[in-house]
mmCIF file as Biopython writes it, N, C-alpha, C and O atoms, coordinates in Angstrom:
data_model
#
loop_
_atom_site.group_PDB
_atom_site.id
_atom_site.type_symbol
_atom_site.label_atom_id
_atom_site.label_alt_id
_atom_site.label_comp_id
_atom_site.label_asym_id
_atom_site.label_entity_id
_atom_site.label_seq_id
_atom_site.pdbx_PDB_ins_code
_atom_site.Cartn_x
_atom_site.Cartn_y
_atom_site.Cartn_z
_atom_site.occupancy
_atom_site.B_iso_or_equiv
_atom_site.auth_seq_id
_atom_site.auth_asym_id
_atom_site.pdbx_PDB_model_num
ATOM 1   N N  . UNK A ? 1  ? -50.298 -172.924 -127.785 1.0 0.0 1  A 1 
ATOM 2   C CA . UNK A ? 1  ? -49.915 -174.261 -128.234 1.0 0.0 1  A 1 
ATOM 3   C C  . UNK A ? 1  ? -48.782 -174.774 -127.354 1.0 0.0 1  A 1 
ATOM 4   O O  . UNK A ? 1  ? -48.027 -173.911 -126.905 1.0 0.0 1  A 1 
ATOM 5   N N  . UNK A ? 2  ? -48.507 -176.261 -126.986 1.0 0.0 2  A 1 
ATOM 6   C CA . UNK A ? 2  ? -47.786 -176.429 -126.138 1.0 0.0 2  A 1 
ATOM 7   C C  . UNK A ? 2  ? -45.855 -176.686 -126.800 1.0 0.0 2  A 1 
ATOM 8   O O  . UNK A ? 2  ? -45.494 -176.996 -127.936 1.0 0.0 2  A 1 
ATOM 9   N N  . UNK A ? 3  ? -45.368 -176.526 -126.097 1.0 0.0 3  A 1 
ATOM 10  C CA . UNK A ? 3  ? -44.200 -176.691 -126.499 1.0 0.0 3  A 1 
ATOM 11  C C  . UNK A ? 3  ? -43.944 -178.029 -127.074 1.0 0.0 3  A 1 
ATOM 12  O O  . UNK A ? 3  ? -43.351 -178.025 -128.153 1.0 0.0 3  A 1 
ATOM 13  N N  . UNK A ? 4  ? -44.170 -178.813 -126.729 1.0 0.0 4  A 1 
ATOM 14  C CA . UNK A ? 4  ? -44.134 -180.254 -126.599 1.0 0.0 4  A 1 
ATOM 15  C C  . UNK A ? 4  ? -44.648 -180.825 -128.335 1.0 0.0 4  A 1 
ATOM 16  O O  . UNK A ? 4  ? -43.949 -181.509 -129.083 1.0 0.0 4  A 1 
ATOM 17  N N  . UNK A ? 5  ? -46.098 -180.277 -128.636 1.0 0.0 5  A 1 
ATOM 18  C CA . UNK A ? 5  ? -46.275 -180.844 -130.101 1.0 0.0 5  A 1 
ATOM 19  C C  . UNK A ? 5  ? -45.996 -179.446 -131.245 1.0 0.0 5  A 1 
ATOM 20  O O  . UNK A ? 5  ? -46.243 -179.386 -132.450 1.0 0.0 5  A 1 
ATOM 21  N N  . UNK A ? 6  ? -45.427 -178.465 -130.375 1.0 0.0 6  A 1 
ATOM 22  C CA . UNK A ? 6  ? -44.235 -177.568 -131.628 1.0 0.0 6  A 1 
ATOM 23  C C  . UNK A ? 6  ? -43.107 -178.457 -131.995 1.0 0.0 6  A 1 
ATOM 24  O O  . UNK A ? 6  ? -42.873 -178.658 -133.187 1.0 0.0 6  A 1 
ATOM 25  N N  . UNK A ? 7  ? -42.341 -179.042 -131.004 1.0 0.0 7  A 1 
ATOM 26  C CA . UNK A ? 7  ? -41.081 -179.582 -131.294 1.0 0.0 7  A 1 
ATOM 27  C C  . UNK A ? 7  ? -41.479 -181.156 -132.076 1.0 0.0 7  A 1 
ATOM 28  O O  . UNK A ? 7  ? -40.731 -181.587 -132.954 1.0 0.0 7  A 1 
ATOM 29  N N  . UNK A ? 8  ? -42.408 -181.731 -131.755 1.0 0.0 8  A 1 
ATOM 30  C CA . UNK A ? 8  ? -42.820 -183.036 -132.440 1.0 0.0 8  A 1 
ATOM 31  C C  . UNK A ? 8  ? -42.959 -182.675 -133.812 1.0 0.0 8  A 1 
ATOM 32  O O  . UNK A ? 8  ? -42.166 -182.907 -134.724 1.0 0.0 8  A 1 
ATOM 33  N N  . UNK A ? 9  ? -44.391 -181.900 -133.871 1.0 0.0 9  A 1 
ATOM 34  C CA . UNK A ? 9  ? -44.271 -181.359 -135.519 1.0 0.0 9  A 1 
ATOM 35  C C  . UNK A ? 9  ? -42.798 -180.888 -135.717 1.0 0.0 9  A 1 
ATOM 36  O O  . UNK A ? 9  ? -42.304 -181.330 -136.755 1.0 0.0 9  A 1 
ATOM 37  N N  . UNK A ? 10 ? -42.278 -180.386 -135.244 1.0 0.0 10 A 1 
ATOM 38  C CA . UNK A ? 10 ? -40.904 -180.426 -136.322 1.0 0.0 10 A 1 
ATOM 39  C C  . UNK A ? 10 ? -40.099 -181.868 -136.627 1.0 0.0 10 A 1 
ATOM 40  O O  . UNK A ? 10 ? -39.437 -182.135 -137.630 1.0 0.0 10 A 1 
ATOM 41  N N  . UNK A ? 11 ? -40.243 -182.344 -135.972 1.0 0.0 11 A 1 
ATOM 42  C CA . UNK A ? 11 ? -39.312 -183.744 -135.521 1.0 0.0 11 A 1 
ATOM 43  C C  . UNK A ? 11 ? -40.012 -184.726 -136.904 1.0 0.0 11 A 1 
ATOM 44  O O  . UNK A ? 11 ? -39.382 -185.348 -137.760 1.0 0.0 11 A 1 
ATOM 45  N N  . UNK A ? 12 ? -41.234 -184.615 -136.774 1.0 0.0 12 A 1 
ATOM 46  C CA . UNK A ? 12 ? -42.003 -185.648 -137.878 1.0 0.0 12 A 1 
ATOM 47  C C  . UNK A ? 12 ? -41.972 -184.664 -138.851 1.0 0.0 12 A 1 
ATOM 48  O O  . UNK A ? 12 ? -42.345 -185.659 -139.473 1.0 0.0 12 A 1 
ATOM 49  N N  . UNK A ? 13 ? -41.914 -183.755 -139.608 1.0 0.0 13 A 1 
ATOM 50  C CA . UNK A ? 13 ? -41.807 -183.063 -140.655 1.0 0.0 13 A 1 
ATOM 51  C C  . UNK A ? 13 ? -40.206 -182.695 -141.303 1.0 0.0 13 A 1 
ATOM 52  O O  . UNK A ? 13 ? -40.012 -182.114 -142.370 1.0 0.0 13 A 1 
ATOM 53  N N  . UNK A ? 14 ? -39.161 -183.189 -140.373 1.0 0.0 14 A 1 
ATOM 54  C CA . UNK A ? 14 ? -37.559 -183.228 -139.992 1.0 0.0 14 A 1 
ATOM 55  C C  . UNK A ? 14 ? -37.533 -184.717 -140.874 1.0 0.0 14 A 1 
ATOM 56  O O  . UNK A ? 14 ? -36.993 -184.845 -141.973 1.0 0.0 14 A 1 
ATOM 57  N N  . UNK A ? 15 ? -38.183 -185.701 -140.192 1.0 0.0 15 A 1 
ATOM 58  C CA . UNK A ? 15 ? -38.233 -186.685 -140.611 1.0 0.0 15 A 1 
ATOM 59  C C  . UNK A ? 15 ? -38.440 -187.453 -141.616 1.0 0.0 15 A 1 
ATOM 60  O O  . UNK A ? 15 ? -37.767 -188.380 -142.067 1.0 0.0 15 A 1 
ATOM 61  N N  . UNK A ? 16 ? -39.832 -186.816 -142.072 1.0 0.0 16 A 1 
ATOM 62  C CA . UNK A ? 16 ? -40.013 -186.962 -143.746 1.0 0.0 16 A 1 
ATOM 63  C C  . UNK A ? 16 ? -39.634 -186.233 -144.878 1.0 0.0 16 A 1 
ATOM 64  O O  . UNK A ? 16 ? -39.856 -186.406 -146.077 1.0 0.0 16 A 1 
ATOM 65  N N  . UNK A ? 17 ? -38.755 -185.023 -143.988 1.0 0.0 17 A 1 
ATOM 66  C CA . UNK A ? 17 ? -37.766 -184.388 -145.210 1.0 0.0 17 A 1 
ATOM 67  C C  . UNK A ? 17 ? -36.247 -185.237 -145.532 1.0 0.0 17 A 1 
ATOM 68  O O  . UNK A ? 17 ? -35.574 -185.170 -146.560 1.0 0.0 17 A 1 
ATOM 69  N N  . UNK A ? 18 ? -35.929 -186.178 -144.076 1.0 0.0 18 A 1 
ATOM 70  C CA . UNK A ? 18 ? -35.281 -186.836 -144.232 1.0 0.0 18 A 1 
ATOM 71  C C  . UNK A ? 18 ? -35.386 -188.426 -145.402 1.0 0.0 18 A 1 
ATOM 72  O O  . UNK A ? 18 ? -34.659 -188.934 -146.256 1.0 0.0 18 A 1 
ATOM 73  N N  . UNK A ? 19 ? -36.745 -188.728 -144.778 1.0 0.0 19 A 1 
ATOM 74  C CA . UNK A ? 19 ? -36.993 -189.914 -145.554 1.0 0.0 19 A 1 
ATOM 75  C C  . UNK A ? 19 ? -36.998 -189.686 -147.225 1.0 0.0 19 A 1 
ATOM 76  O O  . UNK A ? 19 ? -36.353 -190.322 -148.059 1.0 0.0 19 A 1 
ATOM 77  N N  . UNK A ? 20 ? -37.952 -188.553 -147.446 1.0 0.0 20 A 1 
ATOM 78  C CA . UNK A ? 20 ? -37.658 -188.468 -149.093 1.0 0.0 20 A 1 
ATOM 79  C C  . UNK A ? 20 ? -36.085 -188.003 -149.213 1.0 0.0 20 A 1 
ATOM 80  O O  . UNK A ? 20 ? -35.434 -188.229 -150.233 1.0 0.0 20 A 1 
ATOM 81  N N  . UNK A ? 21 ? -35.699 -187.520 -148.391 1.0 0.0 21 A 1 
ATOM 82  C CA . UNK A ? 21 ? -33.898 -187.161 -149.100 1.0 0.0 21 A 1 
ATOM 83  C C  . UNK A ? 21 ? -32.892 -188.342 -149.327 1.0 0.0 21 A 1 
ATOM 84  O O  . UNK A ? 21 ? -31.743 -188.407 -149.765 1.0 0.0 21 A 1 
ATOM 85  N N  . UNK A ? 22 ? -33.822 -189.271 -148.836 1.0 0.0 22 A 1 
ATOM 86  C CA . UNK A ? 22 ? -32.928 -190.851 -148.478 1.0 0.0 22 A 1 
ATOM 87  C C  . UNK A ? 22 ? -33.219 -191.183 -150.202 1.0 0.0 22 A 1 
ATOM 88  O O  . UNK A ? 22 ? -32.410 -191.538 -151.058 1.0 0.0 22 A 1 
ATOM 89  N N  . UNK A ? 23 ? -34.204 -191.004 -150.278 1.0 0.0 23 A 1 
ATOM 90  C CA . UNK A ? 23 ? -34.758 -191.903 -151.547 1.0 0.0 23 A 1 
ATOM 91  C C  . UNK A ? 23 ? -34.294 -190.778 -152.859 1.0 0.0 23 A 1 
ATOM 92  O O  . UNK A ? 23 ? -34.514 -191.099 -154.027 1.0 0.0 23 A 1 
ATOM 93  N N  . UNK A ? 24 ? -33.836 -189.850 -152.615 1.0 0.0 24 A 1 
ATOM 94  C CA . UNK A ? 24 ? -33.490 -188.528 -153.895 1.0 0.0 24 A 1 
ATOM 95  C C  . UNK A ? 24 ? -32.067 -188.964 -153.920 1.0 0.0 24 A 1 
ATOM 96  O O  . UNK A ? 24 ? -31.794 -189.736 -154.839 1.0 0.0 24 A 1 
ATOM 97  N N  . UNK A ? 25 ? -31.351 -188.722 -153.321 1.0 0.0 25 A 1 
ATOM 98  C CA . UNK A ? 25 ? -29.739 -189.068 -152.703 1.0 0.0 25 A 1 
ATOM 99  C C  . UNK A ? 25 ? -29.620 -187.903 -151.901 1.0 0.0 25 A 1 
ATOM 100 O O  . UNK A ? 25 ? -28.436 -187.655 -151.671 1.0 0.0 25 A 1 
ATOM 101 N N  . UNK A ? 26 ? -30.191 -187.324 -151.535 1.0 0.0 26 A 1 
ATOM 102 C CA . UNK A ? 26 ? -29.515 -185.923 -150.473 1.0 0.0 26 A 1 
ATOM 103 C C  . UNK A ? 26 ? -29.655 -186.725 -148.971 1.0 0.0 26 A 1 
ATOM 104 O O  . UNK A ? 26 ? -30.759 -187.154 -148.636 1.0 0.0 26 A 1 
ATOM 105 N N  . UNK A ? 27 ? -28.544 -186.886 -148.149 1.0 0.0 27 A 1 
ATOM 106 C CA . UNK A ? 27 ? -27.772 -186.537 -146.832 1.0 0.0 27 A 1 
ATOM 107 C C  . UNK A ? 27 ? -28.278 -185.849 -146.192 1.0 0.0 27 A 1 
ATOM 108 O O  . UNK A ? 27 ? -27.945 -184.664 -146.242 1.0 0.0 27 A 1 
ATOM 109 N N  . UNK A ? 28 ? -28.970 -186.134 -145.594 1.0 0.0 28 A 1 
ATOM 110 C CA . UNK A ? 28 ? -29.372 -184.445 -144.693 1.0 0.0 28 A 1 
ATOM 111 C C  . UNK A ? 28 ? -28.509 -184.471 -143.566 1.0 0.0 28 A 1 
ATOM 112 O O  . UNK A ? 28 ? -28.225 -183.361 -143.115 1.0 0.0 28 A 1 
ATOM 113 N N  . UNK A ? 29 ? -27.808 -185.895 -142.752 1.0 0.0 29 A 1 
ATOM 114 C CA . UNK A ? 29 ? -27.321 -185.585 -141.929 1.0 0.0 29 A 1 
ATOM 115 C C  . UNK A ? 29 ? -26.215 -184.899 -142.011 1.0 0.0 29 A 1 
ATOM 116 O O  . UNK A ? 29 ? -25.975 -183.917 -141.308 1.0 0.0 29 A 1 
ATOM 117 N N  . UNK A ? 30 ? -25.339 -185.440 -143.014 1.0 0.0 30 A 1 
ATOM 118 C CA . UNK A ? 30 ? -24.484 -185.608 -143.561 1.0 0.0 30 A 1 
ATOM 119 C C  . UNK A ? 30 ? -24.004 -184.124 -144.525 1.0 0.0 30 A 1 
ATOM 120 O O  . UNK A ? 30 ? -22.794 -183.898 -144.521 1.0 0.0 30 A 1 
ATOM 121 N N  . UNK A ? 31 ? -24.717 -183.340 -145.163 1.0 0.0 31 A 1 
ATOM 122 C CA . UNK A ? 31 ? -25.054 -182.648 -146.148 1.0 0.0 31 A 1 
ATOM 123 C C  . UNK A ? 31 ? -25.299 -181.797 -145.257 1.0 0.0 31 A 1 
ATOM 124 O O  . UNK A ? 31 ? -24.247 -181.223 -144.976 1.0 0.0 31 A 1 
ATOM 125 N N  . UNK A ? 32 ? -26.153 -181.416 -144.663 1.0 0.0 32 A 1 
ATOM 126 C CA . UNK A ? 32 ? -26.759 -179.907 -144.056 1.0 0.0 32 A 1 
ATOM 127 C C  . UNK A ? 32 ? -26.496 -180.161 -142.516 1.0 0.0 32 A 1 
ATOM 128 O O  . UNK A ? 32 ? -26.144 -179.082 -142.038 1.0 0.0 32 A 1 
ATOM 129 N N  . UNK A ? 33 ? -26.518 -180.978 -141.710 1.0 0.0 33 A 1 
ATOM 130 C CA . UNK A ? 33 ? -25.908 -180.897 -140.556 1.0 0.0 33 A 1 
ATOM 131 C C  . UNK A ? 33 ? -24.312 -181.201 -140.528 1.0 0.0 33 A 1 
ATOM 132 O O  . UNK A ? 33 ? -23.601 -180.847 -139.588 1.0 0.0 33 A 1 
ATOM 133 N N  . UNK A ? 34 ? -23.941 -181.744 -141.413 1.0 0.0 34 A 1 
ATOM 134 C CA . UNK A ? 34 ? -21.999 -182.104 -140.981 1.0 0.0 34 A 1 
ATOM 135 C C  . UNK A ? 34 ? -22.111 -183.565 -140.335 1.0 0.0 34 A 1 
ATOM 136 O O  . UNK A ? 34 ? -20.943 -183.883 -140.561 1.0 0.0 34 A 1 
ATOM 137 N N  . UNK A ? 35 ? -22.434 -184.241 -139.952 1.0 0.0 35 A 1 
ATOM 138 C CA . UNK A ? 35 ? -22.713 -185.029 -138.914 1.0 0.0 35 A 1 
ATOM 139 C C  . UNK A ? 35 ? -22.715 -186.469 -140.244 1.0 0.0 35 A 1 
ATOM 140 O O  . UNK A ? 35 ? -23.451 -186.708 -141.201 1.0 0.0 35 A 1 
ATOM 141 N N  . UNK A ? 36 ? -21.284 -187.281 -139.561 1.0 0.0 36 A 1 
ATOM 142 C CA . UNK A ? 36 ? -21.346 -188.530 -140.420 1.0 0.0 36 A 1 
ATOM 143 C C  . UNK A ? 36 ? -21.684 -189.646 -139.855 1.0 0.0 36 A 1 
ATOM 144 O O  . UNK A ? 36 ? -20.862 -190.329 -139.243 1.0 0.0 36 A 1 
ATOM 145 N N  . UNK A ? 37 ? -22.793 -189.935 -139.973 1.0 0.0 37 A 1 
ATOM 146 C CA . UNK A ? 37 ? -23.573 -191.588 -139.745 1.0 0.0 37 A 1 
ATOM 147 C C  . UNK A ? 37 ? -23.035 -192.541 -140.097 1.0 0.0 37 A 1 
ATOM 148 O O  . UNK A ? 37 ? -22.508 -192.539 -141.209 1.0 0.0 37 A 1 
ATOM 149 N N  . UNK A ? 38 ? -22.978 -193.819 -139.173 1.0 0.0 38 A 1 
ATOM 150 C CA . UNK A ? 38 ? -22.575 -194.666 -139.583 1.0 0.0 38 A 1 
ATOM 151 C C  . UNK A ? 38 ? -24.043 -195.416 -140.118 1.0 0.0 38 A 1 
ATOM 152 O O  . UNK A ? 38 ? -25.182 -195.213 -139.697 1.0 0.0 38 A 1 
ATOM 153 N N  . UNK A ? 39 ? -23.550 -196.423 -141.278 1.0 0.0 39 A 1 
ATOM 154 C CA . UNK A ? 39 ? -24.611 -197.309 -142.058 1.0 0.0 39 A 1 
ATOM 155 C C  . UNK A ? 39 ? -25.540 -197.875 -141.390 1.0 0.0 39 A 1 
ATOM 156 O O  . UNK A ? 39 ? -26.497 -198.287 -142.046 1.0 0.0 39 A 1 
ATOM 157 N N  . UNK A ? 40 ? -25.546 -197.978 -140.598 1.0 0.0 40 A 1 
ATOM 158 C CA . UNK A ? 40 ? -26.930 -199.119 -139.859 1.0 0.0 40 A 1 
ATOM 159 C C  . UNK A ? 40 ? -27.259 -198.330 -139.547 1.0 0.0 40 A 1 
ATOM 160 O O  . UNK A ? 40 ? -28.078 -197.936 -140.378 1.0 0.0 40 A 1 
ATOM 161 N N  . UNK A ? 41 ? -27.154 -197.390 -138.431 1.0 0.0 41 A 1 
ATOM 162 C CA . UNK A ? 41 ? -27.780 -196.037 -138.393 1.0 0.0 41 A 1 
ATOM 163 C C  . UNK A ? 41 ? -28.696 -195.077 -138.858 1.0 0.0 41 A 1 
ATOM 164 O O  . UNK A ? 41 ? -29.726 -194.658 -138.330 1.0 0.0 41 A 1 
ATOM 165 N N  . UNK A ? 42 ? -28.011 -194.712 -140.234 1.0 0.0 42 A 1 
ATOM 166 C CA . UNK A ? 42 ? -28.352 -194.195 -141.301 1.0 0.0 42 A 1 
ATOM 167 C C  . UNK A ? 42 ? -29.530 -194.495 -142.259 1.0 0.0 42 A 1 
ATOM 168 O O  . UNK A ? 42 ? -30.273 -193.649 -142.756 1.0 0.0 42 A 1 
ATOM 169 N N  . UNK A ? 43 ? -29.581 -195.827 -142.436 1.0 0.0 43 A 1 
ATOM 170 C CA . UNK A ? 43 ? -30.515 -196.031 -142.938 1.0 0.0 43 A 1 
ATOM 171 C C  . UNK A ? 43 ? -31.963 -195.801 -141.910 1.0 0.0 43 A 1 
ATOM 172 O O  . UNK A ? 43 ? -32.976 -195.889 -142.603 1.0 0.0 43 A 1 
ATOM 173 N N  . UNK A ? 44 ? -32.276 -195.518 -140.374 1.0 0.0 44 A 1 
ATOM 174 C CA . UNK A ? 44 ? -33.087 -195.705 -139.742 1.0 0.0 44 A 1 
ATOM 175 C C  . UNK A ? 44 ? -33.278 -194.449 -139.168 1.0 0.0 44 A 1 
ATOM 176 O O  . UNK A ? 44 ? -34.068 -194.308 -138.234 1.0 0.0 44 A 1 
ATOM 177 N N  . UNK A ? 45 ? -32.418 -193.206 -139.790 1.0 0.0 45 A 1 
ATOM 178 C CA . UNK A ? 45 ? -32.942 -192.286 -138.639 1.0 0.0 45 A 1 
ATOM 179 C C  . UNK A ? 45 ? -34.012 -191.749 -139.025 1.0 0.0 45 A 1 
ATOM 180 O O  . UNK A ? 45 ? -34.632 -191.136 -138.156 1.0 0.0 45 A 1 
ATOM 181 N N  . UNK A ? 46 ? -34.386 -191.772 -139.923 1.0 0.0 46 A 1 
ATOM 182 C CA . UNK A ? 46 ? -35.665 -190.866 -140.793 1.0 0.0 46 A 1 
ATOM 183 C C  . UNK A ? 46 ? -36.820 -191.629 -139.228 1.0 0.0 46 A 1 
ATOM 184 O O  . UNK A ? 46 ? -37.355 -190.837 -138.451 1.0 0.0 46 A 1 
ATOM 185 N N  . UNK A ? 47 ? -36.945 -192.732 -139.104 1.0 0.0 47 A 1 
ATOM 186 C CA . UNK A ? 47 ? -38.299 -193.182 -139.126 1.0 0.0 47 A 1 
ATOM 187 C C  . UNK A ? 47 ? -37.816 -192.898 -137.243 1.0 0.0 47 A 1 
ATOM 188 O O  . UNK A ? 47 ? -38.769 -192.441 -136.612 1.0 0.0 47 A 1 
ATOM 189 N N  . UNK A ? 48 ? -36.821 -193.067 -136.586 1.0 0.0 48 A 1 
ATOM 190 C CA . UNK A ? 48 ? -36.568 -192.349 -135.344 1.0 0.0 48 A 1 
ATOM 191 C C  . UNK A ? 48 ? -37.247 -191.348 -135.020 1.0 0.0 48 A 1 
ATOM 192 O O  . UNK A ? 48 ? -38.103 -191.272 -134.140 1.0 0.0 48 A 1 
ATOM 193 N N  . UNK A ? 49 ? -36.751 -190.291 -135.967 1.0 0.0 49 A 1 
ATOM 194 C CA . UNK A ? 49 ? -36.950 -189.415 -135.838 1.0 0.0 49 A 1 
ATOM 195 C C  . UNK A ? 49 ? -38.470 -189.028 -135.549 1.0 0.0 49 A 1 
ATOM 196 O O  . UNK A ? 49 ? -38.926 -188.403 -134.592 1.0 0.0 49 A 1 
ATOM 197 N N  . UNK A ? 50 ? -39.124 -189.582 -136.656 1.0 0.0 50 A 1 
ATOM 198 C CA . UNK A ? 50 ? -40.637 -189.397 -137.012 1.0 0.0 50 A 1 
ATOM 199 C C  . UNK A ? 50 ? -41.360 -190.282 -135.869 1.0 0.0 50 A 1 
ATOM 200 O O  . UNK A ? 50 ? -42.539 -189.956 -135.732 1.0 0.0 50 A 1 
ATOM 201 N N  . UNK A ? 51 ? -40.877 -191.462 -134.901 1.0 0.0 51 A 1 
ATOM 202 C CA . UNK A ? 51 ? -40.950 -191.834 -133.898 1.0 0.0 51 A 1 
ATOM 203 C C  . UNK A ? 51 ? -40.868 -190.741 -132.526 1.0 0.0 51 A 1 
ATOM 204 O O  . UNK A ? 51 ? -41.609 -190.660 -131.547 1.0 0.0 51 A 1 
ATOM 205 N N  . UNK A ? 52 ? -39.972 -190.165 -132.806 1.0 0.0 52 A 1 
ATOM 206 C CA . UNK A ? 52 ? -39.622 -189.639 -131.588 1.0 0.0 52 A 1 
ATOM 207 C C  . UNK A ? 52 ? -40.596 -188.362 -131.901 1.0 0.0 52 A 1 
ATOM 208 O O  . UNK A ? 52 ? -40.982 -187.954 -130.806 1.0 0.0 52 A 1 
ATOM 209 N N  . UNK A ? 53 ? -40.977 -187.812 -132.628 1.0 0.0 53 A 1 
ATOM 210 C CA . UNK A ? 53 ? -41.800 -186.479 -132.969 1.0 0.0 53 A 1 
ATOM 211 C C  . UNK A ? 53 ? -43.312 -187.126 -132.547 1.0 0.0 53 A 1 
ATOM 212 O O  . UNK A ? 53 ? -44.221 -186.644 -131.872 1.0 0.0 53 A 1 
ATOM 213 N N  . UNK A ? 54 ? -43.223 -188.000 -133.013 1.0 0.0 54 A 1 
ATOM 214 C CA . UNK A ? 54 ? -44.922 -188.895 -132.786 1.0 0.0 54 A 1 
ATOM 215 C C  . UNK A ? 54 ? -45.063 -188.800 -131.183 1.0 0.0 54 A 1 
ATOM 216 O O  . UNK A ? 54 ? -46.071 -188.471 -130.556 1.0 0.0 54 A 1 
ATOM 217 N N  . UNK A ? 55 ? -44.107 -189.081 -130.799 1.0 0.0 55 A 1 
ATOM 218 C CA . UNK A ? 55 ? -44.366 -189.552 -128.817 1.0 0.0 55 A 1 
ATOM 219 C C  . UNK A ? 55 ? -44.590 -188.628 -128.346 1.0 0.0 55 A 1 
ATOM 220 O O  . UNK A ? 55 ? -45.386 -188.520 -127.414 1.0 0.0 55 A 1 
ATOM 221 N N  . UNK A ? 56 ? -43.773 -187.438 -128.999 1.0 0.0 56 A 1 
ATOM 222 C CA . UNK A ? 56 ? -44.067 -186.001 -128.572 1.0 0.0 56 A 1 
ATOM 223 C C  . UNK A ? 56 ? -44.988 -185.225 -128.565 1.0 0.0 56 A 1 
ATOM 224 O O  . UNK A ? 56 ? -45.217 -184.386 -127.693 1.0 0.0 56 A 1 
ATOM 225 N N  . UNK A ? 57 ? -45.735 -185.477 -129.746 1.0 0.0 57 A 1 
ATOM 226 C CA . UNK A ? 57 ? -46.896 -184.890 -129.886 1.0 0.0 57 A 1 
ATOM 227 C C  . UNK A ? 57 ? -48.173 -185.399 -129.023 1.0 0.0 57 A 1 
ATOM 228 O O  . UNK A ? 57 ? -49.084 -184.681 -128.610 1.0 0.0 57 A 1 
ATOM 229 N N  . UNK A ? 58 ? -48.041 -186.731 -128.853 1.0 0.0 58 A 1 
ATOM 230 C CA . UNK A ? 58 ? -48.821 -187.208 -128.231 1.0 0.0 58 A 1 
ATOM 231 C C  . UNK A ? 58 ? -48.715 -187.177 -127.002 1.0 0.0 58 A 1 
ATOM 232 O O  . UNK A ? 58 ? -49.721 -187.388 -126.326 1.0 0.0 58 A 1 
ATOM 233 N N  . UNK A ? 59 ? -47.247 -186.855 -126.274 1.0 0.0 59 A 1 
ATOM 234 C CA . UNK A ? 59 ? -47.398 -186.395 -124.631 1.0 0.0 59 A 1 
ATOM 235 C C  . UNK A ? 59 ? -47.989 -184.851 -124.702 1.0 0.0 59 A 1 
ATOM 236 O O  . UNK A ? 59 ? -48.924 -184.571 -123.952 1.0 0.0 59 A 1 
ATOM 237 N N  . UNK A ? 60 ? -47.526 -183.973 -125.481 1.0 0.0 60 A 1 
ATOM 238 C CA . UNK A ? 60 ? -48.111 -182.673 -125.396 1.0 0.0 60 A 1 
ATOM 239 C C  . UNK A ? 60 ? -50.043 -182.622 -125.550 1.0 0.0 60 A 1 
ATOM 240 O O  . UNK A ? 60 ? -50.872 -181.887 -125.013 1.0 0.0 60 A 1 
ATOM 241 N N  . UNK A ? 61 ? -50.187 -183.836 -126.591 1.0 0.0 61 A 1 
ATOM 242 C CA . UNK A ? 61 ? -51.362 -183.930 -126.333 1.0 0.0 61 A 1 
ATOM 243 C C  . UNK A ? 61 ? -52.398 -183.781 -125.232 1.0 0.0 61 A 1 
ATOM 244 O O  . UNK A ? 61 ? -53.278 -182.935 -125.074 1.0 0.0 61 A 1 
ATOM 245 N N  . UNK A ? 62 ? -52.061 -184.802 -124.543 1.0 0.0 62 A 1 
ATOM 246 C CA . UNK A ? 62 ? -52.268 -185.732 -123.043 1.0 0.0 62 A 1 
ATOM 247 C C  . UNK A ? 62 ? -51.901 -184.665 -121.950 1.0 0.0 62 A 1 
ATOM 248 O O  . UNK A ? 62 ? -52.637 -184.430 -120.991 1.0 0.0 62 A 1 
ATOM 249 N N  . UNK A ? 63 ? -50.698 -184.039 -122.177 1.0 0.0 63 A 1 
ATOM 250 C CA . UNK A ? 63 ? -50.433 -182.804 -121.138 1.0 0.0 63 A 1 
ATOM 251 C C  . UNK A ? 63 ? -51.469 -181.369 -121.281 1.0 0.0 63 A 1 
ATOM 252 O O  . UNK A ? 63 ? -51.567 -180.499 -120.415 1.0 0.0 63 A 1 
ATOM 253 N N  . UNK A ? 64 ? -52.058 -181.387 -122.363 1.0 0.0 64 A 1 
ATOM 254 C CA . UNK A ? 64 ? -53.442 -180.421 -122.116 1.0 0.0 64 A 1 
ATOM 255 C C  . UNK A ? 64 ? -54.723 -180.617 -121.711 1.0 0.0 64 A 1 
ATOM 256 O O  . UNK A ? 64 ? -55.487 -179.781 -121.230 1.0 0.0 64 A 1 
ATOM 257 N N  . UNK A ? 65 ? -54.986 -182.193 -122.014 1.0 0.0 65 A 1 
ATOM 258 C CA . UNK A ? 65 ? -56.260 -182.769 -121.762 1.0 0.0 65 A 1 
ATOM 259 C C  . UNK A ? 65 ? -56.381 -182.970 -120.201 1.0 0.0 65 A 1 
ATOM 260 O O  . UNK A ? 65 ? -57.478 -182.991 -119.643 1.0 0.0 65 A 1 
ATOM 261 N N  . UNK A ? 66 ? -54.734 -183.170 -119.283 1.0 0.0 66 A 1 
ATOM 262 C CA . UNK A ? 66 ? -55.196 -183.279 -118.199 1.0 0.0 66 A 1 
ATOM 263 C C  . UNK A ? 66 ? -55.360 -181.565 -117.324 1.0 0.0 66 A 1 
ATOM 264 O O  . UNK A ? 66 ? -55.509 -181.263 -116.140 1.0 0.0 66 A 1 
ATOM 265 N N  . UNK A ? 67 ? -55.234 -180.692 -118.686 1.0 0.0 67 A 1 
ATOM 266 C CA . UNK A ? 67 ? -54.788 -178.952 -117.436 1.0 0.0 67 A 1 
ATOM 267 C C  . UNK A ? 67 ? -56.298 -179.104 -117.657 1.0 0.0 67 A 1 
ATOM 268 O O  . UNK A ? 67 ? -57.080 -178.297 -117.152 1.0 0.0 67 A 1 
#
């Protein structure tokens, strides 16, 4: 499996542990990393995140179809 959609699946599964923690009240940045967000921020990293895991998976994709 390529490195590339290991780290995505985590990134989008990072992400929607984030998004439901938004909506429970748990912090994840904040709470389990230490790391204090500012508000505009904060409200958007869930879906970043799950952005940035998406691109990933899909270059790792694309990087096997062309080996």
């Amino acid at each position: 499996m390529n490195i590339l959609k290991i780290i995505g699946g985590l990134l989008v599964a990072f992400g929607l542990v984030d998004m439901i923690g938004s909506f429970t009240g748990l912090d994840v940045w904040g709470e389990w990393i230490g790391v204090g967000l500012p508000e505009a921020i904060w409200s958007f990293t869930a879906y970043i995140e799950m952005g940035i895991g998406y691109f990933l998976l899909k270059l790792g994709s694309n990087d096997t179809e062309e080996n």
